[in-house]
C-alpha positions in Angstrom: 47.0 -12.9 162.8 48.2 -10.8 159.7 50.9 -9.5 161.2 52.8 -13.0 162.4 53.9 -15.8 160.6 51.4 -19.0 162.2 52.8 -21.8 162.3 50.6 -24.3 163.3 52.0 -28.0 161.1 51.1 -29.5 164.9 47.4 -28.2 164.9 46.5 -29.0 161.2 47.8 -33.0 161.6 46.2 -33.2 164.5 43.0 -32.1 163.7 43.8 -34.2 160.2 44.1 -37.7 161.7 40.9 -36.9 164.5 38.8 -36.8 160.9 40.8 -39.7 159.2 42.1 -38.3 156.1 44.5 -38.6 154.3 46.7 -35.5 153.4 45.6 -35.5 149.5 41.6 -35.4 150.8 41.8 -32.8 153.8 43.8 -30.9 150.9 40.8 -31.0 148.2 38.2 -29.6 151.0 41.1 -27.1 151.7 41.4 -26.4 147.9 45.3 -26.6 148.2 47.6 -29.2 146.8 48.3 -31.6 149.1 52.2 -30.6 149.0 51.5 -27.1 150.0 49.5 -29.1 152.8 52.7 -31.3 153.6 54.6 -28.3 153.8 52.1 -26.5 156.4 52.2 -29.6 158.8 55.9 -29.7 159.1 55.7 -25.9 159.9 57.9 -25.0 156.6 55.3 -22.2 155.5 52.7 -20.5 157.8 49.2 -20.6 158.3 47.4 -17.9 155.9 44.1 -16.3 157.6 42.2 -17.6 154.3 42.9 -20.9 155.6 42.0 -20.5 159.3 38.8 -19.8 157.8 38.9 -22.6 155.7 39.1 -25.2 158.5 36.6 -23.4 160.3 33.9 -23.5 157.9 35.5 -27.3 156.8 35.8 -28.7 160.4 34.8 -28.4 163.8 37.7 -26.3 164.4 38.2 -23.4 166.9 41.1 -20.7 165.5 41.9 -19.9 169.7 43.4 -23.5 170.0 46.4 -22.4 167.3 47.3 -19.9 170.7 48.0 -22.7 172.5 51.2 -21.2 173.4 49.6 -18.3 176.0 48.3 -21.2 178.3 52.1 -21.3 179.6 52.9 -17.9 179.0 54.7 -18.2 175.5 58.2 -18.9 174.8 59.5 -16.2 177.8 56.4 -18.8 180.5 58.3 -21.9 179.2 61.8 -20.2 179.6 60.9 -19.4 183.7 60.3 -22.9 183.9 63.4 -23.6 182.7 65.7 -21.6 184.2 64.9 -23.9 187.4 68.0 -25.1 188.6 67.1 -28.6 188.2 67.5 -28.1 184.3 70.8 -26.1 184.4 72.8 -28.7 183.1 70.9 -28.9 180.2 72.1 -25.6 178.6 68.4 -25.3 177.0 68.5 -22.4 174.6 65.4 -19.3 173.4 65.8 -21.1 170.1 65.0 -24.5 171.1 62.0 -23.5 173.5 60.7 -21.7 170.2 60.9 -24.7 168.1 59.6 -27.1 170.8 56.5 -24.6 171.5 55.7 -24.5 167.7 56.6 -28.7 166.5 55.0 -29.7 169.9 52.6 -27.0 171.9 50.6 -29.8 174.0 53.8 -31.6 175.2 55.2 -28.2 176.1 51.4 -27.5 177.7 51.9 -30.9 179.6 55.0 -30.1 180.8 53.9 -26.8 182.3 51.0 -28.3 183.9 53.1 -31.1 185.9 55.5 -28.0 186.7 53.2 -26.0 187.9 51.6 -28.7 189.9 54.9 -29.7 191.3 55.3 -26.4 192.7 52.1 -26.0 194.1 52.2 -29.7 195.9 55.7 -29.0 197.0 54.6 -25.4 198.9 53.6 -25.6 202.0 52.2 -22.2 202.2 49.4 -20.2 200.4 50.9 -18.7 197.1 52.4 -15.7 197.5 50.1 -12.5 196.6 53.0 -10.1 195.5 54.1 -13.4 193.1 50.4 -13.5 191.8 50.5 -10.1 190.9 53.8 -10.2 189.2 52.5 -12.6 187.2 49.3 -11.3 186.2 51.1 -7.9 185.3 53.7 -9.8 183.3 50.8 -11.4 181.3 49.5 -8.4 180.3 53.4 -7.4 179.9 52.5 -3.9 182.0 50.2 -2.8 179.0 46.7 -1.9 180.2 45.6 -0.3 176.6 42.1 1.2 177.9 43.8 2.5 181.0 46.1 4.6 179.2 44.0 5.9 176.3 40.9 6.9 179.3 45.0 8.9 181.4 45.6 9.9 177.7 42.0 11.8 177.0 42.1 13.2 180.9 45.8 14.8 180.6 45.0 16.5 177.1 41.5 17.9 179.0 43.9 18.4 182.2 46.5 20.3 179.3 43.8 22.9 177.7 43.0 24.3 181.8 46.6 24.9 182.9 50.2 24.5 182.1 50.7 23.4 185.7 50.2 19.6 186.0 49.9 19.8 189.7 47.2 22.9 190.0 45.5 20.9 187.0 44.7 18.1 188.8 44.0 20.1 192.4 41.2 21.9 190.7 39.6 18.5 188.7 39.6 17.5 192.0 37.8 20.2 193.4 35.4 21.4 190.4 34.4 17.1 189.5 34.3 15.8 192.9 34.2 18.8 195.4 37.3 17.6 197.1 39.8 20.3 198.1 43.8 19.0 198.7 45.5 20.5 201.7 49.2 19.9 202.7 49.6 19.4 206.3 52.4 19.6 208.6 54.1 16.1 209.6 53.2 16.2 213.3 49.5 16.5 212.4 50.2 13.8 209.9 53.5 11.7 211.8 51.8 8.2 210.5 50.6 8.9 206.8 51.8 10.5 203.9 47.8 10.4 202.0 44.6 10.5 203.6 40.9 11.2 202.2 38.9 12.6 204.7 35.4 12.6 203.2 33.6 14.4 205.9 35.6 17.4 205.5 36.3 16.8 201.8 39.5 16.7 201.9 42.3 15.0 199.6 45.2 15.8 202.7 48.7 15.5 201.9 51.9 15.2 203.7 54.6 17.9 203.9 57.0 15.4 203.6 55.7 14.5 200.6 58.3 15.8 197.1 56.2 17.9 194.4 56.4 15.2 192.0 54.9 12.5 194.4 52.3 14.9 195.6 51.1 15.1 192.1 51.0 11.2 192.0 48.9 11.5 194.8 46.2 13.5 193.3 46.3 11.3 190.0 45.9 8.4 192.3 42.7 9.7 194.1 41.3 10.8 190.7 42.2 7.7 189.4 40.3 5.6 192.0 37.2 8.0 191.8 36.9 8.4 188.2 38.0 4.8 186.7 36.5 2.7 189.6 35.1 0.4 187.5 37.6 0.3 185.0 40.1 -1.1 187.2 38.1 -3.7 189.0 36.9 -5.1 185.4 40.2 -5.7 184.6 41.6 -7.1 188.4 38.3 -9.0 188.8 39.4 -10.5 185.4 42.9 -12.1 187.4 39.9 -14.2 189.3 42.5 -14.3 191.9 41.5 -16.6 194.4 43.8 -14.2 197.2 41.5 -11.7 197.9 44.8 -9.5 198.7 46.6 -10.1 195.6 43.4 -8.6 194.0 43.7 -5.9 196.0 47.6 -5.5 195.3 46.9 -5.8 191.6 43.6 -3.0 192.2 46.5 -0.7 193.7 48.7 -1.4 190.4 46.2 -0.7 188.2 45.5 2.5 189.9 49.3 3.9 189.9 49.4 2.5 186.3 46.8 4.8 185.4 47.9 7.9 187.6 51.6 7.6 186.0 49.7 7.3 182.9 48.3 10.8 183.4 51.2 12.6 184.5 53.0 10.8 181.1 50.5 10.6 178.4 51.9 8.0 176.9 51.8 9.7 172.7 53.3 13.0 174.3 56.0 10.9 176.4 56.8 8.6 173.6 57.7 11.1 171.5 59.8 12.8 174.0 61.4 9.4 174.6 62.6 8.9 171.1 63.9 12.5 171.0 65.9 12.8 173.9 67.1 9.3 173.2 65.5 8.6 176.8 67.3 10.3 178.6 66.2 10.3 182.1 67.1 13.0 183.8 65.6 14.5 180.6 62.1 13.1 180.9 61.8 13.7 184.8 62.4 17.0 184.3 60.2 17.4 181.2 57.0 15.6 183.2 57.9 16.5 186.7 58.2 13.2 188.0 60.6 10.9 190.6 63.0 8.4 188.8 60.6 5.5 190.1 58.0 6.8 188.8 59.5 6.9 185.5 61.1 3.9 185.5 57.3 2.6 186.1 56.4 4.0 182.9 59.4 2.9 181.1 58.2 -1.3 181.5 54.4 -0.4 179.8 55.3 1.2 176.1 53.8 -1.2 174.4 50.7 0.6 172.3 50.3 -1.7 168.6 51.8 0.5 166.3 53.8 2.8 168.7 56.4 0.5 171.1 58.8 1.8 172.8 62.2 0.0 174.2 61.1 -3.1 176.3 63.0 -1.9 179.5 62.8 -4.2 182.9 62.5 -2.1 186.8 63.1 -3.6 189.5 63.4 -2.3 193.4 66.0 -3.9 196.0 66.7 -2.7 199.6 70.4 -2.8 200.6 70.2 -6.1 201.7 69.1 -7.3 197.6 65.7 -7.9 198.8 63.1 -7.8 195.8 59.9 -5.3 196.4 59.2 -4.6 192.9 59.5 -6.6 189.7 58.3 -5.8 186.2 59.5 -7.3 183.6 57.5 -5.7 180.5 58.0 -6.9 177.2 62.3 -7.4 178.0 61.6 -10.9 178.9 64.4 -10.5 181.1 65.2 -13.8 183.8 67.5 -12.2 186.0 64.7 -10.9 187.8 63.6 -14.3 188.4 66.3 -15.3 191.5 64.8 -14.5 195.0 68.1 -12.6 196.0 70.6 -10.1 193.7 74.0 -10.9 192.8 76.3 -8.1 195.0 78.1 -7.6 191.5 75.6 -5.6 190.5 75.0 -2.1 190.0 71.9 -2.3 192.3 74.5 -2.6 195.4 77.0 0.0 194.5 73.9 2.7 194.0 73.7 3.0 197.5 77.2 4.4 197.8 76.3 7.2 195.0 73.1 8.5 196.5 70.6 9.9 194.2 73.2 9.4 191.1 72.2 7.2 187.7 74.8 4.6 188.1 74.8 2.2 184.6 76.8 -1.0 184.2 76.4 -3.4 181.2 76.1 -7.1 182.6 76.5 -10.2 181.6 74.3 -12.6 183.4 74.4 -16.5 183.4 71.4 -17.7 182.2 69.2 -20.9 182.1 72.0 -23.7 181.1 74.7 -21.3 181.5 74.2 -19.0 178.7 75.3 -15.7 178.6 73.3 -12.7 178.6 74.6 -9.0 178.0 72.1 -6.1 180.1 72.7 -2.6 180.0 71.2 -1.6 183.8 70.8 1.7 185.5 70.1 2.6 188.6 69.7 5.2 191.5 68.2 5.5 195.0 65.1 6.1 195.8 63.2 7.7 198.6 60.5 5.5 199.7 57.4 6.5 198.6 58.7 10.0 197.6 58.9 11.1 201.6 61.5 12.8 202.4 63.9 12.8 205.2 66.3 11.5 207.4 64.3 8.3 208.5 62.7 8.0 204.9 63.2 4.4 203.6 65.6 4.3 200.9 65.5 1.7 197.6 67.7 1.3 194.1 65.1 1.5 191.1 67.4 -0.6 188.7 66.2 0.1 184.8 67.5 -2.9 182.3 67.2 -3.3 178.2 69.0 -5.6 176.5 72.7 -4.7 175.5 71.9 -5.1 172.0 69.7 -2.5 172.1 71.3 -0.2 174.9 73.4 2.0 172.3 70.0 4.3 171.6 69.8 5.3 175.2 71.1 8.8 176.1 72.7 6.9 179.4 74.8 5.1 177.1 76.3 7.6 174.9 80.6 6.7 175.1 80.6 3.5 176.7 82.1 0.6 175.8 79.3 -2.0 175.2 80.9 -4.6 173.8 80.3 -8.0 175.5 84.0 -8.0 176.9 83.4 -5.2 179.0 80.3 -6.7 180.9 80.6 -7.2 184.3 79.7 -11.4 185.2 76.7 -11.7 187.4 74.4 -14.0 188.2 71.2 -15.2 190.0 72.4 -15.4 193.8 75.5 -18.1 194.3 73.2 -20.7 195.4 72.1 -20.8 191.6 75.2 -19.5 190.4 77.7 -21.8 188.2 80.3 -19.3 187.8 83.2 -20.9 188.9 85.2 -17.4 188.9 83.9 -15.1 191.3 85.8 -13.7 194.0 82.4 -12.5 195.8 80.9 -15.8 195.7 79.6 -16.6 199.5 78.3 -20.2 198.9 78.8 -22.9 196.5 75.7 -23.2 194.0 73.6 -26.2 195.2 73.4 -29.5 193.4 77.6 -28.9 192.5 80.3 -31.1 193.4 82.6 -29.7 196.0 86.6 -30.0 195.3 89.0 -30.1 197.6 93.2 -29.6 197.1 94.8 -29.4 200.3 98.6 -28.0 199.0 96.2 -25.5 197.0 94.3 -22.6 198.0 92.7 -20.6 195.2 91.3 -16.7 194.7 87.6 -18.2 195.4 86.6 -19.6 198.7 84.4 -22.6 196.7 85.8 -24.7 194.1 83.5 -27.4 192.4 82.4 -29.4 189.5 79.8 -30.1 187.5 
C-alpha cells in the first residue's frame, strides 16, 4: 500500500454513514481535521497506511474491501467488458473507467456481476476451458513469483555443473531421478514427439524434435517431477470447476516453469535491457525457439525488476487464436475471436521464419485509437520439424509509446501517422475506410447510392 496512491473517498463515506457520524466526529476518533477528512472522501488526497490502521482499530473495518477493484479485474476487467460491441457507441475512454472504478467501485462491481451473468445465461454451452485459463493467467498477469525464483535457484545449480544447458539438464535427470533421455528415430516414434516410459526409465525424445525444444522437453519433465506440488497449489487455487481447464492451466504452469529455467529470469533480464531485446539476440544467447521466448517476454514482472509489458499471441493462417497472453500490456486487440487480415500476423506466413514488425493502430472500445508496435514470425508447431509440421505466427506486441527501446525498432518511423489501421474482425470493426473489409460491422446502418460505387464493398452509418 506504500507504494500507490489509495484512494478510497467511496469506502471511508460509506463506512461513515453505516456508523452515523458526522464528518467532524468520525474525524476526532481519526485524529484529523475534519477538512482533511472531506478531502479523503471526495478522493482529492489518498489514503495514508497510518489511517488504514486507524479505521481498523476505530471501526469494524476490513483494509481488503479498499481492493474492491480486483473482484472485476481492475480498470483493464472493466475495459473487456466494455469493449463489447453493445457499448461502442459510447466512446468510453481508460480515464473514465479509472475514475468510475475509484468515485464508484460497487456500481462498477454491480455492473460486472449482471455482465457476467448475462453472458453466462446467454451461452448455451459449458464455458470454454482454454477461455478459463486465459483468464486465470491474465489475473496473475503471467507472473508466477515462486515458480520462477524455485527455475531461478535450479538454473544457477544447473550453471555451476556444465556450460551446456541441454547436457545440464540430461544428467539432473539422470543423477535426481535415475531417468536416462534417449532420442529416437521418427518411425519408432511416428505419433509422439515426448514420452516417459517409466519401466525402462526413460525420458524418450523425438528426432524431429529442434535442440532448443528438446531442451524444453527435459525442463518440462523435471518440472513436473520436481515442483509437483508447487504447481497444483497454485492451479488447485483457480478452483476451476472444468476439471480440463485445471489441467490446461497445470500444463501452463509447468512450461512457465521449464522456460523459466532455460531463462532465469535476473540473468535474462539483464540481457534484455542490454541488447535492447533483441530477439534474435536472446535466442541465441539462451538457446531457445522464438515461441518460447516470446512466452517469457509476457511474465517480467518481478517487484522491483519489470521488464516491458509485451503481449504473444499464436494464429494459424486462417487468424484462428491458439494462444493469448496478455501480461501486464493490457492490450484488447487480443480480445476479438478472429484477426484483422491487415495485420502483420497474416503477411508472416509469406516471410517464413523472418521477424516481420508493423506498428498498428487499432480501433478500440468506442473507437479510440491505439498505436502497437507488433512482431512476428512463423513458428514450427511444437518445435517438430518437417514438411508436414504444423506451422503458426507467434505475434509479440508493446505499446508504441514504448516500442522505440526495442532493438526491432531501431530506424523506423513510429510516429502514429505511419501505423497501419486495424481492427477487431469487420463484424466489430467501425472503420469505414478499409478496402479489405469482408462484412459490414453488425448493429451499423447499411447505405445504399445506386449512381455510386465506392473503393469499399460496405458503406454504413452510425
Amino acid at each position: 500500500m506504500a507504494d500507490t496512491a489509495l484512494l478510497a473517498g467511496t469506502a471511508i463515506r460509506r463506512l461513515r454513514r453505516r456508523e452515523g457520524l458526522t464528518q467532524a466526529a468520525m474525524a476526532a476518533r481519526l485524529s484529523i481535521s475534519p477538512s482533511y477528512l472531506n478531502l479523503l472522501e471526495r478522493n482529492q488526497r489518498p489514503l495514508s497506511a497510518r489511517l488504514v490502521v486507524q479505521l481498523a482499530e476505530q471501526f469494524d473495518f476490513d483494509p481488503r474491501s479498499l481492493r474492491q477493484d480486483e473482484a472485476v479485474g481492475g480498470i483493464d476487467g472493466l475495459r473487456r467488458r466494455l469493449a463489447d460491441e453493445r457499448f461502442a457507441d459510447l466512446a468510453i475512454d481508460r480515464d473514465e473507467i479509472a475514475e468510475w472504478l475509484s468515485a464508484a467501485p460497487q456500481a462498477a462491481l454491480a455492473f460486472a456481476r449482471l455482465y457476467d451473468a448475462a453472458g453466462k445465461a446467454g451461452a448455451d454451452r459449458a464455458p470454454d476451458p482454454m477461455d478459463l485459463v486465459r483468464r486465470e493467467i491474465e489475473r496473475w498477469r503471467n507472473h508466477f513469483a515462486d515458480l520462477d525464483m524455485a527455475a531461478e535457484a535450479l538454473a544457477d545449480e544447473l550453471r555451476l555443473s556444465s556450460s551446456d544447458v541441454g547436457a545440464a539438464l540430461a544428467e539432473r535427470l539422470r543423477q535426481k531421478h535415475q531417468i536416462a533421455v534417449r532420442i529416437l528415430p521418427v518411425d519408432v516414434m511416428p505419433d509422439a514427439l515426448r514420452r516417459l516410459d517409466l519401466h525402462a526409465r526413460q525420458l524418450q525424445l523425438s528426432e524431429m524434435l529442434d535442440p532448443s525444444s528438446r531442451n524444453f522437453q527435459i525442463a518440462l519433465q523435471l518440472a513436473a517431477l520436481e515442483r509437483r506440488d508447487e504447481i497444483a497449489a497454485i492451479a488447485n487455487g483457480a478452483q476451476f470447476e472444468d476439471r480440463g481447464a485445471w489441467r490446461l492451466f497445470r500444463r501452463h504452469l509447468t512450461g512457465y516453469f521449464a522456460a523459466a529455467v532455460l531463462m532465469p529470469y535476473g540473468r535474462f533480464m539483464r540481457a534484455c535491457e542490454a541488447t535492447g531485446y533483441d530477439l534474435g539476440i536472446l535466442q541465441r544467447r539462451f538457446g531457445v525457439g522464438f515461441e518460447q521466448l516470446g512466452h517469457r517476454l509476457t511474465t517480467l514482472q518481478r517487484v522491483g525488476q519489470r521488464g516491458l509489458p509485451f503481449f504473444m499471441a499464436r494464429v494459424d493462417r486462417a487468424g484462428q487464436y491458439s494462444k493469448r497472453y496478455a501480461g501486464a500490456s493490457g492490450a484488447l486487440l487480443l480480445e476479438s475471436d478472429v484477426t484483422c487480415p491487415r495485420w502483420i500476423a497474416h503477411h508472416a506466413f509469406e516471410r517464413a521464419g523472418q521477424i516481420c514488425v508493423q506498428l498498428v493502430d487499432f480501433a478500440q472500445e468506442g473507437g479510440q485509437p491505439g498505436q502497437w508496435f507488433t512482431m512476428a514470425r512463423t513458428v514450427e508447431g511444437s518445435g517438430a520439424l518437417g514438411a508436414d509440421a504444423a506451422r503458426f505466427a507467434v505475434i509479440l506486441g508493446i505499446e508504441g509509446g514504448l516500442a522505440g527501446q526495442l532493438a526491432q525498432a531501431r530506424g523506423l518511423s513510429l510516429t502514429p501517422a505511419s501505423a497501419v489501421p486495424i481492427g477487431p474482425g469487420c463484424a466489430r470493426c467501425h472503420r469505414a475506410d478499409c478496402q479489405q473489409r469482408s462484412l459490414p460491422p453488425r448493429g451499423a446502418a447499411l447505405q445504399f447510392d445506386e449512381r455510386r460505387r465506392g473503393l469499399t464493398p460496405f458503406e454504413f452509418g452510425g
